[in-house]
C-alpha positions in Angstrom: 6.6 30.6 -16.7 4.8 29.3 -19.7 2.8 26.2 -20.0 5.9 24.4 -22.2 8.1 25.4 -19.4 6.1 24.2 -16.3 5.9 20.6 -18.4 9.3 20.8 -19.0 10.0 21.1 -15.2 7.7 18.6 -14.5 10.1 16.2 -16.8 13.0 17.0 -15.6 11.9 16.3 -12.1 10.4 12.9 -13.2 13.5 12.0 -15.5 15.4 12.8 -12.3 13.9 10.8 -9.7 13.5 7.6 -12.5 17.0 7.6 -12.9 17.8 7.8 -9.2 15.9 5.1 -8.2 17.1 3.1 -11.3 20.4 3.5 -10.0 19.0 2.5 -6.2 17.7 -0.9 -8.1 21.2 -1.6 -9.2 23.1 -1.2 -6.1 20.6 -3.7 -3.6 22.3 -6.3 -1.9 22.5 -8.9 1.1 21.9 -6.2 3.1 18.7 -5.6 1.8 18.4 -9.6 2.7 19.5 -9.5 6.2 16.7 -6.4 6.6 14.3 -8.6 5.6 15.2 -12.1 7.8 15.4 -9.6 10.5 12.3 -8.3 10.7 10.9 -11.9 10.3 12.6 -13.1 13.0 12.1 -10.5 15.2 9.1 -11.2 18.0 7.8 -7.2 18.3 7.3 -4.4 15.7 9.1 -2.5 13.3 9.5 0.5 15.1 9.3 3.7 11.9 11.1 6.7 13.0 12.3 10.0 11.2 12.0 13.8 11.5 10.5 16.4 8.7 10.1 14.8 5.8 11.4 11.5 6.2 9.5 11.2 9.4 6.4 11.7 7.0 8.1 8.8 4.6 8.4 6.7 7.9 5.0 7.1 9.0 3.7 5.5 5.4 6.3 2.8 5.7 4.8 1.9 8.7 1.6 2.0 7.6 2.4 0.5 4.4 3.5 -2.6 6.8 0.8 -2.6 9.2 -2.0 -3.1 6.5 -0.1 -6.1 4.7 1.2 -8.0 8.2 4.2 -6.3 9.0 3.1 -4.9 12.7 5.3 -2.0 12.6 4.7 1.4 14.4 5.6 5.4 14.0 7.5 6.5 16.6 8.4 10.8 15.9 11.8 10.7 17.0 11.6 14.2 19.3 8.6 12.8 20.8 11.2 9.6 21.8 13.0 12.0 23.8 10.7 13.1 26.1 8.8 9.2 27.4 8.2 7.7 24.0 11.1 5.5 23.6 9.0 3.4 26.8 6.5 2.5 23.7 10.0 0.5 22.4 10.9 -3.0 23.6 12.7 -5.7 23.2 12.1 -7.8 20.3 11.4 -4.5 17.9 13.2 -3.5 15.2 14.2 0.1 14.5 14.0 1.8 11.2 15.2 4.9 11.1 15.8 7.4 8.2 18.1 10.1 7.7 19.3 11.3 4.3 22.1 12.6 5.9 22.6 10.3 8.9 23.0 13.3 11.6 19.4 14.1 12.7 20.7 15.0 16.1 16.8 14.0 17.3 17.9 10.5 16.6 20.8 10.5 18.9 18.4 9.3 21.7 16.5 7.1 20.7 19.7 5.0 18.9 21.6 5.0 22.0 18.3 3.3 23.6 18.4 0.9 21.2 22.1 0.7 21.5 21.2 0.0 25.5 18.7 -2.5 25.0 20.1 -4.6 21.9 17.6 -3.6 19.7 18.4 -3.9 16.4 19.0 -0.8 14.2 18.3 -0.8 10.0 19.2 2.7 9.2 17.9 4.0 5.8 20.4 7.2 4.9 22.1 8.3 2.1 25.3 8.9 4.5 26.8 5.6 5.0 29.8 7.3 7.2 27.4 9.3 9.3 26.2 9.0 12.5 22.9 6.8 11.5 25.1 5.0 9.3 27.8 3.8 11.8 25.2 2.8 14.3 22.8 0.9 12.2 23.4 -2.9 12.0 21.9 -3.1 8.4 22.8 0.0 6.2 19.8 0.2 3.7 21.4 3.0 1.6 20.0 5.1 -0.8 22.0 7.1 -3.7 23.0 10.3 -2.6 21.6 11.7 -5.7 20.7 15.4 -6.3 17.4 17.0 -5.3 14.7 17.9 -7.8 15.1 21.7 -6.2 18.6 22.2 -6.6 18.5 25.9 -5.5 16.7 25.2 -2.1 18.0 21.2 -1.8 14.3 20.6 -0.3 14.1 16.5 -0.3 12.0 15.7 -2.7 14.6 13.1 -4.7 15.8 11.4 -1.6 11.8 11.4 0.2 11.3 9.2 -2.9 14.1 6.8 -2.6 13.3 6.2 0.7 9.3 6.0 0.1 10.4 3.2 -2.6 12.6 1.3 -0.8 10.0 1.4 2.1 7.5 0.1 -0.3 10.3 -3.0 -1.3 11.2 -3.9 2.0 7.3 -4.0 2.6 6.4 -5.9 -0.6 9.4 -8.5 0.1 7.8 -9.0 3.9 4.1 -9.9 2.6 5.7 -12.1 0.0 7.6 -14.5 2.3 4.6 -14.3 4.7 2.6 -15.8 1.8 0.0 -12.4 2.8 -3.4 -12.8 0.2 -5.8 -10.7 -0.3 -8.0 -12.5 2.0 -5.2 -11.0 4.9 -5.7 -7.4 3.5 -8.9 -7.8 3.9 -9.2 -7.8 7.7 -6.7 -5.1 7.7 -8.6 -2.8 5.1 -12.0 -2.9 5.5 -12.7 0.5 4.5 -12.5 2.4 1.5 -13.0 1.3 -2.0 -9.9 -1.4 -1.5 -12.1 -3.0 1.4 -14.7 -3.0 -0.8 -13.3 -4.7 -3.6 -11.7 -7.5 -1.1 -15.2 -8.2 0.2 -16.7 -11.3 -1.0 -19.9 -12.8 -1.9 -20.5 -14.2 1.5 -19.9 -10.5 3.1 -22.8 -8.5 1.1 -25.2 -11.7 0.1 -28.7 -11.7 1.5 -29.2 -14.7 3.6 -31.5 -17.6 4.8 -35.2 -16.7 5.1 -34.5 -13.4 2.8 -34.2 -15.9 -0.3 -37.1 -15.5 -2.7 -36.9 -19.7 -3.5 -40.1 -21.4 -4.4 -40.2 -25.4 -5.5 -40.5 -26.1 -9.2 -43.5 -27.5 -10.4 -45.2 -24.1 -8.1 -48.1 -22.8 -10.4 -47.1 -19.7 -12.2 -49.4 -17.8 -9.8 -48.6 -18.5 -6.7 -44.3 -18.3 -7.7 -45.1 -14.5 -9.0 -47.0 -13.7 -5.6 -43.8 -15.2 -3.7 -41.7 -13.1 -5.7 -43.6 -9.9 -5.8 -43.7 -10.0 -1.7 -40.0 -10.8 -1.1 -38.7 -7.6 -3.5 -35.9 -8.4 -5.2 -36.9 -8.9 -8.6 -36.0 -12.2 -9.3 -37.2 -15.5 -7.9 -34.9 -19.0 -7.8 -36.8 -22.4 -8.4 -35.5 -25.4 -6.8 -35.4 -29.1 -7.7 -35.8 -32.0 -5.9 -32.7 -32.3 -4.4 -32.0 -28.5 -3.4 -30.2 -27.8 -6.4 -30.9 -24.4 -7.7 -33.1 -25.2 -11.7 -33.1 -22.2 -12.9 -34.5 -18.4 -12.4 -37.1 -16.2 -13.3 -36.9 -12.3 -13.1 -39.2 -9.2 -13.9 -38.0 -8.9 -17.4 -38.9 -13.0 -17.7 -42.8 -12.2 -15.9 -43.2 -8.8 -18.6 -42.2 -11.1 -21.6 -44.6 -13.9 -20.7 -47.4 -11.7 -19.7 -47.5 -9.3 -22.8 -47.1 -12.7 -25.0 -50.5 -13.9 -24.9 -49.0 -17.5 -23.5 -50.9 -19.6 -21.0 -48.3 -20.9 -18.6 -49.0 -23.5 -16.0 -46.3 -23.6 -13.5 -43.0 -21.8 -12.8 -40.8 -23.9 -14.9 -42.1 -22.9 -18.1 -41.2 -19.2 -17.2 -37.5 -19.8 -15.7 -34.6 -19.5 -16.9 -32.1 -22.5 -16.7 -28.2 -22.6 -15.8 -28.2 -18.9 -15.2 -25.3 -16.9 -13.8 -24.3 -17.4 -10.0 -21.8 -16.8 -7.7 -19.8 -18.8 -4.8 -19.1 -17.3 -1.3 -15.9 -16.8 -2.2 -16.0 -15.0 -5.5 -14.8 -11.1 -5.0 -18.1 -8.5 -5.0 -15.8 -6.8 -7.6 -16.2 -9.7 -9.8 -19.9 -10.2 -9.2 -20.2 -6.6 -9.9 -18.3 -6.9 -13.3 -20.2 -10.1 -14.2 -23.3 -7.9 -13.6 -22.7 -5.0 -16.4 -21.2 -7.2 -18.8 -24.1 -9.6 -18.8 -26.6 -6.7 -18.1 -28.1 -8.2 -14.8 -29.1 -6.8 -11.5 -29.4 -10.1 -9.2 -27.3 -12.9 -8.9 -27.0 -15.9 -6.6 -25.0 -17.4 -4.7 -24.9 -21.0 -4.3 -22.6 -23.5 -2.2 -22.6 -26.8 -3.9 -24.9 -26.2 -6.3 -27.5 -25.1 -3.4 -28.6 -21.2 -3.2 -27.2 -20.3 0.4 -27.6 -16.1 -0.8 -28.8 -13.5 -3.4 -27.1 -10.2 -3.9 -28.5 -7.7 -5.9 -26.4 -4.7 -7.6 -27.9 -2.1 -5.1 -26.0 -4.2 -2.2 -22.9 -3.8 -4.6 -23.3 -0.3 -4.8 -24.1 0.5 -1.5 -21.0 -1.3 -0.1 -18.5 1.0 -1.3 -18.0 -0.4 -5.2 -19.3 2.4 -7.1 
């Protein structure tokens, strides 16, 4: 094959799939609905189940759920056969998938569910199939062709499923009003962790905080800065309030100018950029290159309660 032809492959398969899950858009209805109001009314999990490929497209479904609070589990339905259908209870809900609703590895673990009342939504392509005729909510899919007509190895239908998965999902976290503050907790790791964290979760703290008191002579404010290490050195009124701030690009100016300065004031600089708790560290971090600084901080109430420099940034994952 050429290059022009492995493109042209490549679009076919693409112009395949778009169409087929254009087509899956068009034909939602209440069942779709009554998926959904089940799942939020049901007390346990969403039990994902499947074999060969779409037991790979259940296990991202249920992962999909679990990390935007949807508790919902894999369960591999062979596995179910031999002691695993004890890890399903009442007050789960099952969702199977089958693109052709007669995975005979599924005969099991439906007649459980059939036993103990368990609700059934059945994802399948096969609304006259086994799967089908035992699901309370049919969640169909087109039965469209597959992308590899010659070997009909699922590859159209594994998407379907994937995207309805993703829907069903999406429309979950919706009506449970789940924030990004929710992921959070559920997603600590990786770079979308990092970019959930907030101010408050990477700030230095407390006795860390290069502060000194304004009206400090110029001296003995560099000396408190040079010892605490970060590069940069808040001055505070009166009343707590956070006056301004000096850093080692200010102290290099002022001591290659020749100018006598007296105290720190004269050196700071006033309303500079800060940050509250709450602002996202991908923010900060954005605020950072397009203003071209290293250090900002973080006050509560106008009062600096942290400092985060870009290293902390960095080091948590950002970069």
């Amino acid at each position: 094959m050429t290059e022009n032809a492995y493109i042209a492959t490549a679009r076919r398969v693409l112009a395949l799939e778009t169409g087929a899950l254009a087509l899956m858009a068009t034909q939602l209805d209440d069942k779709f609905v009554q998926a959904v109001e089940t799942v939020l009314a049901a007390k346990g999990r969403v039990i994902c189940t499947g074999i060969g490929k779409s037991g790979h497209v259940a296990r991202k479904i249920a992962a999909t759920m679990a990390s935007t609070g949807t508790q919902a589990y894999f369960v591999h339905a062979t596995e179910a056969s031999h002691g695993d259908l004890g890890m399903i209870g009442q007050g789960d809900v099952i969702l199977a998938l089958s693109k052709s609703g007669e995975t005979k590895e599924l005969a099991d673990l439906l007649h459980y569910a059939r036993r103990y009342s368990i609700p059934i939504i059945g994802m399948t392509a096969k609304a006259d199939s086994t799967l089908g005729r035992a699901a309370d909510i049919l969640l169909a899919i087109p039965d469209a062709a597959e992308a590899c007509a010659e070997t009909n190895a699922p590859t159209t239908s594994t998407t379907l499923m994937m995207a309805l998965g993703d829907a069903l999902a999406v429309a979950l976290l919706e009506s449970k009003g789940f924030k990004a503050d929710h992921f959070k907790v559920y997603h600590p790791g990786g770079k979308l962790g990092a970019m959930l964290r907030t101010a408050a979760d990477v700030m230095h703290k407390s006795a860390e905080l290069p502060l000194v008191a304004a009206g400090t002579p110029f001296i003995e404010a560099v000396k408190s800065m040079t010892g605490k290490g970060f590069g940069v050195l808040g001055v505070i009124a009166k009343d707590g309030l956070l006056a301004g701030v000096v850093t080692d690009g200010d102290l290099r100016r002022y001591l290659t100018s020749g100018k006598t300065v007296a105290t720190i004031d004269e050196v700071m600089t006033k309303s500079p950029r800060t940050a509250a708790p709450d602002s996202l560290a991908a923010d900060i971090l954005r605020t950072m290159n397009e203003r071209k600084i290293t250090q900002i901080f973080v006050l509560d109430a106008g009062k600096p309660v942290g400092l985060i420099h870009m290293h902390d940034l960095l080091k948590s994952g950002l970069a």
